[in-house]
LOLOGU-94825 format. One record per residue (C-alpha): residue in one letter; y, z, x. Coordinates in nm, 4 decimals, m for minus. Last residue first. Layout:
{type: a; py: Y; pz: Z; px: X} .
...
//
This chain:
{type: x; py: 0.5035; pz: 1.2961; px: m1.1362} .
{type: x; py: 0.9018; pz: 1.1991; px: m1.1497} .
{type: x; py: 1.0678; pz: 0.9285; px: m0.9272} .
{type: x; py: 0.7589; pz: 0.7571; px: m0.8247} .
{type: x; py: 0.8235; pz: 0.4285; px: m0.9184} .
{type: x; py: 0.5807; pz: 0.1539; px: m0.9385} .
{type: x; py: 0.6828; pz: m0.1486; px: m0.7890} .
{type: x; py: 0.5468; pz: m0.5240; px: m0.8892} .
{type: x; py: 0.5900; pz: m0.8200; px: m0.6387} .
{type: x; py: 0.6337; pz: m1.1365; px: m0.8219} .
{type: x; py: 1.0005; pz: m1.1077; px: m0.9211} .
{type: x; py: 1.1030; pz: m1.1025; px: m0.5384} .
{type: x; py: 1.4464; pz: m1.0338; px: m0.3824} .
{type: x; py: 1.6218; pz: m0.9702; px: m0.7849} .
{type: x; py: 1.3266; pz: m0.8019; px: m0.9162} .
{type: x; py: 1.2955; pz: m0.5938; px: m0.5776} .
{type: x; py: 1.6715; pz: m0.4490; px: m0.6149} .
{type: x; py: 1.5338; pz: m0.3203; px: m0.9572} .
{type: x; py: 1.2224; pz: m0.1808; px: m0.7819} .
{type: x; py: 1.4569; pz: m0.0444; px: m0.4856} .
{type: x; py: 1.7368; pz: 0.1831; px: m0.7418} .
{type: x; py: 1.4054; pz: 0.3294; px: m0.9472} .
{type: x; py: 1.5232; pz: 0.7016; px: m0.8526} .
{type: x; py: 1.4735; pz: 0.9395; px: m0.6154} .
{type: x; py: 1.1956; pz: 0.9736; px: m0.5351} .
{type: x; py: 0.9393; pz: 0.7420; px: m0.3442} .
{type: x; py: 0.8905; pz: 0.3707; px: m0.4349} .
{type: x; py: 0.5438; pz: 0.1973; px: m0.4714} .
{type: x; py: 0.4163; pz: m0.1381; px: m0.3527} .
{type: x; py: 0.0890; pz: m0.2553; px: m0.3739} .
{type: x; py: m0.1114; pz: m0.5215; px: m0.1515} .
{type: x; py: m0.4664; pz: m0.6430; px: m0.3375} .
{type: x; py: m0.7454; pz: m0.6164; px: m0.1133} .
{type: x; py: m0.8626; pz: m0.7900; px: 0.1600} .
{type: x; py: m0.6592; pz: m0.6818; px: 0.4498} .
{type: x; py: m0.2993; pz: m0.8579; px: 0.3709} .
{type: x; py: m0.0653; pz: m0.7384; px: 0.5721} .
{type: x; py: m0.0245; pz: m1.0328; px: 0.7785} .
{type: x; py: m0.0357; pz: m1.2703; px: 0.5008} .
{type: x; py: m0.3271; pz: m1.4927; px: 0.4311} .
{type: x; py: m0.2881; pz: m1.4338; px: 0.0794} .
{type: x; py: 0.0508; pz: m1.1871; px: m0.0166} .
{type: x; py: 0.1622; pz: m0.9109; px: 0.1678} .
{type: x; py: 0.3517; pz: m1.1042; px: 0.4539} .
{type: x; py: 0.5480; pz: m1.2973; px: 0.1695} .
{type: x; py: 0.6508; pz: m0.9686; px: m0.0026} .
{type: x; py: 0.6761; pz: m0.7883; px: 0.2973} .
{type: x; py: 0.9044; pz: m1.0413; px: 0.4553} .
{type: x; py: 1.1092; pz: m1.0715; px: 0.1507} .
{type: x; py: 1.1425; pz: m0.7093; px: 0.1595} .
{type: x; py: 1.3211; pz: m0.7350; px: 0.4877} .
{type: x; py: 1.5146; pz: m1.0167; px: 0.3912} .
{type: x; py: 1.6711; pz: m0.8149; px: 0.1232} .
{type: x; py: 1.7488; pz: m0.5055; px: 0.2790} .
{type: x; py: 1.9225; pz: m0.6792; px: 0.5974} .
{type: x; py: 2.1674; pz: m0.3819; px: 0.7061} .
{type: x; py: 2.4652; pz: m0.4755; px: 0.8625} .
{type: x; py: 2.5380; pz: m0.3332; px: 1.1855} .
{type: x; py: 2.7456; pz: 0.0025; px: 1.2989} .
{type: x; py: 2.5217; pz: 0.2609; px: 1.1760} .
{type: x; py: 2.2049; pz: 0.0473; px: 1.2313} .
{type: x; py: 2.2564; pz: 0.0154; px: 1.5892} .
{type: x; py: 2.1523; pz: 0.3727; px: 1.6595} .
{type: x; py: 1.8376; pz: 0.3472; px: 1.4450} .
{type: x; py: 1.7712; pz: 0.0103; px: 1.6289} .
{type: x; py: 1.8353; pz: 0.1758; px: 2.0024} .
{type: x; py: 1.5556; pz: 0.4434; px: 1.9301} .
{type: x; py: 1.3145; pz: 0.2560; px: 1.7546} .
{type: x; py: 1.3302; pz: 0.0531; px: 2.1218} .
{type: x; py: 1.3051; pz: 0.2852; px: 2.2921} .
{type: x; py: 0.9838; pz: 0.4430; px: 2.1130} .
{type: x; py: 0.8148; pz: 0.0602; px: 2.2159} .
{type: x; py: 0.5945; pz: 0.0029; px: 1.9388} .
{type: x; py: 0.8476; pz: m0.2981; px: 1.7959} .
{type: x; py: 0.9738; pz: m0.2314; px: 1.4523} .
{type: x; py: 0.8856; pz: m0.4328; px: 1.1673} .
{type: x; py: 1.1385; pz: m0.6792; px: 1.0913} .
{type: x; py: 1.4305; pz: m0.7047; px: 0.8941} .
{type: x; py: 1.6080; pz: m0.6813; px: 1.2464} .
{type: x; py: 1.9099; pz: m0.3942; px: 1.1908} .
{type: x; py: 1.6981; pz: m0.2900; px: 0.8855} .
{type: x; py: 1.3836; pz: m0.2312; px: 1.0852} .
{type: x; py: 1.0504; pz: m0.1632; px: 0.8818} .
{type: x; py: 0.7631; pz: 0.0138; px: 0.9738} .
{type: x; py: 0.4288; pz: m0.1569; px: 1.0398} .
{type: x; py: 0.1584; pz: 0.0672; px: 1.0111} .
{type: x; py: 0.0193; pz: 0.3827; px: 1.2213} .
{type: x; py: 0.3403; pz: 0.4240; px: 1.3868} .
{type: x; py: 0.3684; pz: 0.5189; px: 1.7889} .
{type: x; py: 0.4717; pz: 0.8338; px: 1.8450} .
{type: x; py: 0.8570; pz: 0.9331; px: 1.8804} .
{type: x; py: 0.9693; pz: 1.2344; px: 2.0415} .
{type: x; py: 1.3371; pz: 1.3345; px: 1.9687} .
{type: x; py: 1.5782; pz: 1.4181; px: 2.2698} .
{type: x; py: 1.6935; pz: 1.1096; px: 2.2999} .
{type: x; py: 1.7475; pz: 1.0316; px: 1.9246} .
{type: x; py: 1.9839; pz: 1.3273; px: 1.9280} .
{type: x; py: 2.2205; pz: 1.1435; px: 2.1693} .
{type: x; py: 2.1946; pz: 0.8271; px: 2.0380} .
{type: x; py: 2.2664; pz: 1.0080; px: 1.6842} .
{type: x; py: 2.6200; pz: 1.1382; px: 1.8306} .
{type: x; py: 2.6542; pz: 0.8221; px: 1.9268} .
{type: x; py: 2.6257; pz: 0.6409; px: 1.6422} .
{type: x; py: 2.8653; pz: 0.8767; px: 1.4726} .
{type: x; py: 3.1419; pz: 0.7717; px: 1.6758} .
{type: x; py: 3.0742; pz: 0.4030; px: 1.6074} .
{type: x; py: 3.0969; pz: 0.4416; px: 1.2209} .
{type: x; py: 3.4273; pz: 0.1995; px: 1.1885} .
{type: x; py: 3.2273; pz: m0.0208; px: 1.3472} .
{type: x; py: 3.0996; pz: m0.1260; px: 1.0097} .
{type: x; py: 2.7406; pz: 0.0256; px: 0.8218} .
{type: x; py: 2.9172; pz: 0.2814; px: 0.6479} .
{type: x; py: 3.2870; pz: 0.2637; px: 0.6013} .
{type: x; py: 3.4071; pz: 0.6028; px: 0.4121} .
{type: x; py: 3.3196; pz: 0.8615; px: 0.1949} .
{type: x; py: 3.1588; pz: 0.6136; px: m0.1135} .
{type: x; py: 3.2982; pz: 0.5712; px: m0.4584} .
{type: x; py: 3.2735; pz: 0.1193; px: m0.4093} .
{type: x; py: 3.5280; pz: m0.0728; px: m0.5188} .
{type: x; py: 3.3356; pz: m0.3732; px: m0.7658} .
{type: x; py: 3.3933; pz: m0.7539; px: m0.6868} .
{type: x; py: 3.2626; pz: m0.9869; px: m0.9056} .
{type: x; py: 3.2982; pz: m1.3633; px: m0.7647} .
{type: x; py: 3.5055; pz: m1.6457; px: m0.8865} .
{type: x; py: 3.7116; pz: m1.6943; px: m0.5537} .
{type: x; py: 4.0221; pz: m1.5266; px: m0.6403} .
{type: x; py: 3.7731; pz: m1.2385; px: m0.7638} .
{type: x; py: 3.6330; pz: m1.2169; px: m0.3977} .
{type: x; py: 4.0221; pz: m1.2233; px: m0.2289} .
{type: x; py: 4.1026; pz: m0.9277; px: m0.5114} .
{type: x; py: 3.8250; pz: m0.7122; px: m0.3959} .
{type: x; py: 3.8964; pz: m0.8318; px: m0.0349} .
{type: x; py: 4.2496; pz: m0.7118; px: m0.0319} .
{type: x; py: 4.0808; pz: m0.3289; px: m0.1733} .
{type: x; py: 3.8833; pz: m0.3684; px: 0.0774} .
{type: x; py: 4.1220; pz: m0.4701; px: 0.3793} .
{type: x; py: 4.3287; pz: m0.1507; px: 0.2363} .
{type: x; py: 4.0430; pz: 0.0512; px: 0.3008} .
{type: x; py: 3.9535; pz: 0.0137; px: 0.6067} .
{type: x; py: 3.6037; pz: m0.1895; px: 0.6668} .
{type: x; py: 3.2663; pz: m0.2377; px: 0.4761} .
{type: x; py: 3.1485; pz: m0.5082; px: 0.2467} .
{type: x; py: 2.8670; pz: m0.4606; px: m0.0136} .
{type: x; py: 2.6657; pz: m0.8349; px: m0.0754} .
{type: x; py: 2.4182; pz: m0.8370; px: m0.4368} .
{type: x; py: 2.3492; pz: m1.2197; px: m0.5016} .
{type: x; py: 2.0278; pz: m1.2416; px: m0.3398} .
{type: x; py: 1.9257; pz: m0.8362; px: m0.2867} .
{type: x; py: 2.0557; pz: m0.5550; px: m0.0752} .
{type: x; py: 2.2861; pz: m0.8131; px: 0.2170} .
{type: x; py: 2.4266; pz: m0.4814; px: 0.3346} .
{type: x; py: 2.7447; pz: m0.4198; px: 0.5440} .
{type: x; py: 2.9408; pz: m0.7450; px: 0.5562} .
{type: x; py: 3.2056; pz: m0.6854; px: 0.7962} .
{type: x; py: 3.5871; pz: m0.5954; px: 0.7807} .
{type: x; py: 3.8071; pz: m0.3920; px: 1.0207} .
{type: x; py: 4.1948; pz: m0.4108; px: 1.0380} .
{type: x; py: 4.4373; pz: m0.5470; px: 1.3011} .
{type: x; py: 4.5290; pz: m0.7978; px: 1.1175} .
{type: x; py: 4.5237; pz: m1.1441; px: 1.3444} .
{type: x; py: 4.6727; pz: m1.3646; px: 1.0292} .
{type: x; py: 4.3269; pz: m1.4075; px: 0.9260} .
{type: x; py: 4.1613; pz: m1.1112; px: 0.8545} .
{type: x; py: 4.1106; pz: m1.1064; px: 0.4287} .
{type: x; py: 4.0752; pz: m1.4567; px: 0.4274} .
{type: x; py: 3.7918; pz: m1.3969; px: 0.7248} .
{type: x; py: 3.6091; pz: m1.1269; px: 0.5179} .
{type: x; py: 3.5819; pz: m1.3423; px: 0.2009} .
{type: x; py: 3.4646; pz: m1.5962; px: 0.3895} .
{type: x; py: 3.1868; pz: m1.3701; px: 0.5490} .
{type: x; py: 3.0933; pz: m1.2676; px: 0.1691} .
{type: x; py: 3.1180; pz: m1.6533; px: 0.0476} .
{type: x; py: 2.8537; pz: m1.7565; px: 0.3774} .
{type: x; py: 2.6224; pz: m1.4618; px: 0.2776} .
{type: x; py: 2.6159; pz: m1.5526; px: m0.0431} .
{type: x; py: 2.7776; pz: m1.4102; px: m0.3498} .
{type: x; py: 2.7456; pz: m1.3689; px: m0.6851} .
{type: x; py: 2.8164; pz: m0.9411; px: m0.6963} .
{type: x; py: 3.0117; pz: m0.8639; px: m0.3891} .
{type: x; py: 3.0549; pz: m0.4978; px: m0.3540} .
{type: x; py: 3.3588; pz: m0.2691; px: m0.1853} .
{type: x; py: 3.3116; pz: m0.0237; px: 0.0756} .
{type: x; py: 3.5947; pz: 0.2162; px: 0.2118} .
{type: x; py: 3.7264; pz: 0.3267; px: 0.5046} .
{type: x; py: 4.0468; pz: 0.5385; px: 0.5825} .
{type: x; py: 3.9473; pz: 0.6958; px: 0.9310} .
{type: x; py: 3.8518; pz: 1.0029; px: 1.0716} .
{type: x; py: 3.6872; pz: 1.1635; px: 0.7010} .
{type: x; py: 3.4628; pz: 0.9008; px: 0.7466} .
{type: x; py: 3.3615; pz: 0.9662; px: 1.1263} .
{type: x; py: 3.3481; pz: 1.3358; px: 1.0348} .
{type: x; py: 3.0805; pz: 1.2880; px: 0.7128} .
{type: x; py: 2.8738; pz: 0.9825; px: 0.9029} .
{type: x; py: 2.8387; pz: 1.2887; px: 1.1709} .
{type: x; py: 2.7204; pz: 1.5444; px: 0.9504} .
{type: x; py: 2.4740; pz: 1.2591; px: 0.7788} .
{type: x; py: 2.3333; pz: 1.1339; px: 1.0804} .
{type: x; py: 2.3466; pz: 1.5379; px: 1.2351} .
{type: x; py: 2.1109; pz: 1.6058; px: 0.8545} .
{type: x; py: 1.8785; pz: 1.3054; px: 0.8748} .
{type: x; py: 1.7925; pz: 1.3951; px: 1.2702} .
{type: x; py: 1.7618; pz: 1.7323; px: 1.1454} .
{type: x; py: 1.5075; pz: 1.6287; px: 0.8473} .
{type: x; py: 1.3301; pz: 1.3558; px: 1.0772} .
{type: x; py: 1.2492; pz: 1.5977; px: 1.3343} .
{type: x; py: 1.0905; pz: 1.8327; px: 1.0812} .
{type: x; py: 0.8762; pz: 1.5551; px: 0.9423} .
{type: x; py: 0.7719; pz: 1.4482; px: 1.2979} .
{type: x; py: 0.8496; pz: 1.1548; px: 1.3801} .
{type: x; py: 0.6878; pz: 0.8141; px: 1.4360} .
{type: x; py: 0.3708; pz: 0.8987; px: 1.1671} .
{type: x; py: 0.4262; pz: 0.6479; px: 0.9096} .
{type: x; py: 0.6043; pz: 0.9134; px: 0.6833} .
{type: x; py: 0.7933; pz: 0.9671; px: 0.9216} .
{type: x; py: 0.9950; pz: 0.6242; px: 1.0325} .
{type: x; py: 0.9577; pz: 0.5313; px: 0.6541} .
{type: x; py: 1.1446; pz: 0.8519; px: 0.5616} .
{type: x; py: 1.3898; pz: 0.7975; px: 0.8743} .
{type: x; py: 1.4313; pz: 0.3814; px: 0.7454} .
{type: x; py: 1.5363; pz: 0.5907; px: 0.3945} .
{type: x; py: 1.8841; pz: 0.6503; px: 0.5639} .
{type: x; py: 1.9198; pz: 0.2653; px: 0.5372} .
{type: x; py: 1.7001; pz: 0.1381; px: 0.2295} .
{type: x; py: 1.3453; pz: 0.2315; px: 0.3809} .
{type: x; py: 1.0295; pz: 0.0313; px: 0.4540} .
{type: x; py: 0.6975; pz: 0.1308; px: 0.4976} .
{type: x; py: 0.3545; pz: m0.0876; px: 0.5571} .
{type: x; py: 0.0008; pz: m0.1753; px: 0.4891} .
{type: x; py: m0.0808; pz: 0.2013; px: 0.4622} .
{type: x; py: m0.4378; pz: 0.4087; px: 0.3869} .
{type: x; py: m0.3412; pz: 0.7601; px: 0.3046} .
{type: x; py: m0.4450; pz: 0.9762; px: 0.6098} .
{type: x; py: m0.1532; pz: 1.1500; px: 0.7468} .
{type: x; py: m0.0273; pz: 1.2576; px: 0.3911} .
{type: x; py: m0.3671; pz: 1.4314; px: 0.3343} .
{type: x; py: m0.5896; pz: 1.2952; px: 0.0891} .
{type: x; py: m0.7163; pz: 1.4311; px: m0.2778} .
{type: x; py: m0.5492; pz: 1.0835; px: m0.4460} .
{type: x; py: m0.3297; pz: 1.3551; px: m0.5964} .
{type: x; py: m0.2154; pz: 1.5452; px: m0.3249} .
{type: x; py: m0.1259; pz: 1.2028; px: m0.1531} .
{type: x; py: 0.1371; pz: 1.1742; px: m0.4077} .
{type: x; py: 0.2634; pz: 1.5291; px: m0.4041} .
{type: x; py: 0.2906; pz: 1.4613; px: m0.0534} .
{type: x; py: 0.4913; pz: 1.1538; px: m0.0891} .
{type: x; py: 0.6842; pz: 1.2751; px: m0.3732} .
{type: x; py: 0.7871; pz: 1.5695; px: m0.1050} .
{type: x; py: 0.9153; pz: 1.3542; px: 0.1335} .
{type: x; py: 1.1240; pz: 1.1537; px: m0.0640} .
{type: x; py: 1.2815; pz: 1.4664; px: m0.2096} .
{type: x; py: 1.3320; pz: 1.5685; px: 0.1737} .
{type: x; py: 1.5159; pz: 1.2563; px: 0.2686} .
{type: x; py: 1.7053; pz: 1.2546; px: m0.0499} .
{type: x; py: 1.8623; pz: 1.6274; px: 0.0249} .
{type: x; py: 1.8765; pz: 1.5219; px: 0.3692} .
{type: x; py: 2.1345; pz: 1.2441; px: 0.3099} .
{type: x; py: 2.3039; pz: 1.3936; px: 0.0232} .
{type: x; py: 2.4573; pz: 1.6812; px: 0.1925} .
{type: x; py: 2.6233; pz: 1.5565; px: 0.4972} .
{type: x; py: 2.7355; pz: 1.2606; px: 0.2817} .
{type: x; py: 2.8963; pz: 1.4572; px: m0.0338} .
{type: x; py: 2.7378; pz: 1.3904; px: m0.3100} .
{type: x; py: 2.5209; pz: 1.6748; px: m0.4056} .
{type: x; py: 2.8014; pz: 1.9720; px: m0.2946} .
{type: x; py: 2.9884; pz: 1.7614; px: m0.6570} .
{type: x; py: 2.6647; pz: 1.8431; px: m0.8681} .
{type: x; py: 2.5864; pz: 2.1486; px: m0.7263} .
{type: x; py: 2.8689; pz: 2.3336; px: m0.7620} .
{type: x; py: 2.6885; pz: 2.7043; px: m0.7558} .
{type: x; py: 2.3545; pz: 2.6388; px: m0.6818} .
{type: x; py: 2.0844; pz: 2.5745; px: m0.9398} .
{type: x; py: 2.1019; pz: 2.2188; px: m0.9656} .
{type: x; py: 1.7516; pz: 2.0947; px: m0.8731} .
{type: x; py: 1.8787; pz: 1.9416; px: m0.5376} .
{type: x; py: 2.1137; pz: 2.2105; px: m0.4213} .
{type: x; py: 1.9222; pz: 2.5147; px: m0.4764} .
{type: x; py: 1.6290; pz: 2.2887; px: m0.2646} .
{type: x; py: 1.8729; pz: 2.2561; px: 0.0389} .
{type: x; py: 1.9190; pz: 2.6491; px: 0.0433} .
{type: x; py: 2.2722; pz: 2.6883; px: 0.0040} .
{type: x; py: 2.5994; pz: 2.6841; px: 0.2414} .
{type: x; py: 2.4566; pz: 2.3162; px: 0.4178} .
{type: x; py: 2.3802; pz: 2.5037; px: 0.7008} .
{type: x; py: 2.2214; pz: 2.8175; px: 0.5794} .
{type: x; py: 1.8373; pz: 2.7583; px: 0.6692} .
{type: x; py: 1.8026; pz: 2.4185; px: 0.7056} .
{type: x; py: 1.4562; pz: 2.4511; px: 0.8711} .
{type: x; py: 1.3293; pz: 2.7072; px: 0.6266} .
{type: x; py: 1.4669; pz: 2.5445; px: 0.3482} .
{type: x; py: 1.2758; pz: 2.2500; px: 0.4298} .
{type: x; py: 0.9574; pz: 2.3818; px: 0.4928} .
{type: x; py: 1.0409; pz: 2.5179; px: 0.1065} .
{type: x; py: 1.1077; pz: 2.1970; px: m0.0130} .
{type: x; py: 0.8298; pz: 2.0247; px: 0.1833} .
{type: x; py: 0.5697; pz: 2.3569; px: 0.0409} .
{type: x; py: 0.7093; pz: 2.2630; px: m0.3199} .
{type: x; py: 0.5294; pz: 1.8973; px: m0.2475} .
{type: x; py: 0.2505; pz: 1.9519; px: m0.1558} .
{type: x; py: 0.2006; pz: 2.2473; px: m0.3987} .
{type: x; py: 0.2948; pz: 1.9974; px: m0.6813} .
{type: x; py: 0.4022; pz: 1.9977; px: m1.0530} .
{type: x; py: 0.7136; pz: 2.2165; px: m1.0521} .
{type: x; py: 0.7859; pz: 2.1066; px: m0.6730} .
{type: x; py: 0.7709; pz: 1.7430; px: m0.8355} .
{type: x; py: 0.9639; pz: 1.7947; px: m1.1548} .
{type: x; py: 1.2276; pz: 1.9216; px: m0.9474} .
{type: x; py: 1.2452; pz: 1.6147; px: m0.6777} .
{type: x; py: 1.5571; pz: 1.4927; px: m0.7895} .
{type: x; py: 1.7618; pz: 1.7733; px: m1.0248} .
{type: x; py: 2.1091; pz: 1.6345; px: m0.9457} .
{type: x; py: 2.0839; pz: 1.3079; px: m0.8651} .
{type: x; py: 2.0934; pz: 1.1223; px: m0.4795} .
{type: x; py: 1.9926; pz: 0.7586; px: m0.5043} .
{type: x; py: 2.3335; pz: 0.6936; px: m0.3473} .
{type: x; py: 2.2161; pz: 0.7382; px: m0.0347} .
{type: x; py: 1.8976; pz: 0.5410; px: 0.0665} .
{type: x; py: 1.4937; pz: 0.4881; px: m0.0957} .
{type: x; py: 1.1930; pz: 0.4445; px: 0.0565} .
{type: x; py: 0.9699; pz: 0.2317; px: m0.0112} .
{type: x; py: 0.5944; pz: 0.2575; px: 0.0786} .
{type: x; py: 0.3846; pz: m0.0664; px: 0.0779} .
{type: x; py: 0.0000; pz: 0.0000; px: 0.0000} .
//
């Protein structure tokens, strides 16, 4: 089977509840999680996520917050999961994972790279230092809806031209037709109305700040220096890249240099899948005999409708609730 895994934005209050409620697997990665965490993010992480701690619902958005809180309810789907096929989380068979941004750390453990605890503080610094390089610069994120790849980098160079002195790059190519650009703010809120001039959609993103753009340098390397220190393993299944939209090379380096890169550089969701969809079908790579399925962790059903757009052939079941 194909694991997906999902990114920010997923984040809900009360992900992962009906999991913990339901599973011993999966209430022992909450409560591992805690344990790690301790105090940091002012609550117990799991407080957070089902809604019992005090402003829950505004705490759950915030960057630093929301990527470990969505990291961990991935997690713990995936062991209540495996708890139910009566198999450990190290030995369910895999053709391949894949995660939406962030979720490329829940693929990364899941397949066996990283630890689960080095995943969840690796998760929490990315999101920490996303948080500071945000609040360091007036970025934004605005989305393309109609466009292609050559319309979004047109939009980008109308916006530009005249040698401004402002940052603009397509961010994440999610599904055909479904573009989010990344830069300052004012060059987004000029490229909303550049896209519209041109007959697209064009929807201002609610997000802290420029993900996926240069703007996010100083963050990378605070995670280049955190990735150092982490041991990697090699995966026991084809994990997927998001810089490359290709499965990582085995080389612990080299998953090293493409989770760094992946701050700054545009994240190729769509191809990606593409390549599991093709590489999952007869004759394909992945393909060992049997029948390839795809499933998506909590939170949410976000990647299956993304998938319908990429792919209407491949069928995901969602995992969001038991």
């Amino acid at each position: 089977m194909v694991i997906l895994c999902p990114g920010q934005g997923a984040q809900v209050v009360g992900m992962g509840k009906a999991w913990a409620e339901g599973s011993t697997a999966a209430r022992a990665v909450f409560e591992r999680a805690d344990e790690v965490l301790g105090d940091r993010l002012g609550s117990p992480l799991s407080s957070i996520c089902f809604g019992t701690a005090d402003g829950a619902s505004e705490r759950i958005n915030r960057t630093d917050v929301s990527q470990p809180a969505i990291y961990v309810a991935s997690m713990a789907s995936w062991a209540g999961m495996c708890e139910r096929q009566g198999v450990g989380p190290g030995e369910a068979r895999l053709s391949a994972t894949a995660g939406l941004s962030l979720g490329e750390y829940t693929a990364l453990a899941i397949a066996g790279a990283m630890s689960f605890e080095d995943g969840l503080e690796l998760v929490s610094l990315r999101g920490r230092a996303m948080q500071d390089a945000a609040e360091a610069s007036a970025g934004g994120m605005v989305a393309l809806i109609g466009a292609d790849e050559a319309q979004a980098k047109a939009v980008c160079d109308r916006v530009l031209s005249g040698g401004v002195s402002e940052v603009l790059v397509c961010a994440n190519f999610n599904a055909p037709g479904q573009i989010v650009l990344s830069g300052h703010k004012g060059a987004c809120d000029r490229a909303a109305s550049e896209a519209t001039g041109m007959g697209l959609r064009a929807t201002v993103l609610t997000v802290a700040g420029a993900f996926h753009s240069p703007l996010m340098a100083p963050a990378a390397e605070r995670l280049r220096a955190a990735l150092a220190k982490t041991v990697m393993k090699p995966a026991r299944c084809p994990v997927m890249s998001n810089v490359s939209h290709l499965p990582h090379q085995a080389d612990a380096e080299a998953i090293r240099a493409g989770l760094v890169g992946q701050l700054t550089s545009p994240v190729r969701w769509a191809e990606s899948c593409a390549w599991l969809a093709r590489e999952s079908g007869p004759g394909g790579e992945l393909r060992q005999g049997a029948e390839v399925e795809f499933h998506e962790l909590a939170p949410g059903k976000t990647l299956a409708g993304l998938y319908r757009r990429i792919d209407k052939g491949v069928k995901v079941v969602t995992h969001d609730e038991p």
